[in-house]
C-alpha positions in Angstrom: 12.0 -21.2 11.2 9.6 -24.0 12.5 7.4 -25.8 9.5 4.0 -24.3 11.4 5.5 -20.3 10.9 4.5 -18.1 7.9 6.8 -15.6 6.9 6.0 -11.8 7.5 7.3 -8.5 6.4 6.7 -4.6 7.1 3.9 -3.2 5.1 4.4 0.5 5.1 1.5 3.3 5.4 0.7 4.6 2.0 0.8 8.0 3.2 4.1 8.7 4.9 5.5 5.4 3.9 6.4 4.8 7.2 5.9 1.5 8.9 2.5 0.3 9.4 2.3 -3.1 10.4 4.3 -7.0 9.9 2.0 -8.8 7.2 1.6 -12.7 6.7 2.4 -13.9 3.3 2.4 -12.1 0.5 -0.7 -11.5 0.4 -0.1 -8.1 2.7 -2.6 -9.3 5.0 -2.6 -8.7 8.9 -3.8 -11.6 10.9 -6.8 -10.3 12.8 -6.9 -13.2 16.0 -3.1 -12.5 16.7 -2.5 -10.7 19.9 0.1 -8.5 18.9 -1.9 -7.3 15.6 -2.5 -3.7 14.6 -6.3 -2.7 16.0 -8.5 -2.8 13.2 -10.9 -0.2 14.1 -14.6 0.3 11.6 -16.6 3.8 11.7 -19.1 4.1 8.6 -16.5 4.2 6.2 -15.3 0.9 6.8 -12.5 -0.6 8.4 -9.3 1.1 8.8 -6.0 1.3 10.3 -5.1 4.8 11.6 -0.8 5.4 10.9 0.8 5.6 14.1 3.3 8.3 12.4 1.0 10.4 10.4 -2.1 9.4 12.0 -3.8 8.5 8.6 -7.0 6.8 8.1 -5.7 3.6 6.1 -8.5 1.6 5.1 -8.3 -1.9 5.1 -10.6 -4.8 3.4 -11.5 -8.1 4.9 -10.1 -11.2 3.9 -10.0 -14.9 4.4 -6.8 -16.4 4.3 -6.5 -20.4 4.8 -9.2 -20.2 6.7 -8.5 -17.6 9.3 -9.4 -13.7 9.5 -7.5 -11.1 8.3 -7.4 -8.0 6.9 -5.5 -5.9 4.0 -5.2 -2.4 2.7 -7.3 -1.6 0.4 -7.3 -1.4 -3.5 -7.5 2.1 -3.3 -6.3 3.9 0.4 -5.9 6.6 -0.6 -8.6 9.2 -0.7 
């Protein structure tokens, strides 16, 4: 792995526990400038990820990570 490459793993959708998205760091976050990133989308309850499997509203918080945009689930996604 080259020195400039952080290490990912599958985050899973806290509804079906099916696969959401590939997170950077521990930190569960998803990088919001990559290209092949998850769509964030924002309605008036905030911003959210909707499961590709069970079509769930996952919302998501916005976070800073070394500088760069990003975003990961929230404390509490589940209604």
């Amino acid at each position: 792995m080259a020195a400039s490459m952080l290490p990912t793993h599958d985050v899973d959708c806290p509804y079906c526990g099916k696969f959401l998205y590939s997170a950077l760091s521990l930190e569960n976050v998803v990088d919001a400038e990559a290209p092949t990133s998850p769509k964030i989308e924002t309605d008036t309850g905030g911003n959210y990820l909707r499961c590709p499997h069970c079509r769930a509203r996952v919302a998501m918080t916005f976070v800073e990570v070394r500088g760069r945009p990003g975003f990961r689930l929230a404390d509490s996604p589940k209604p």
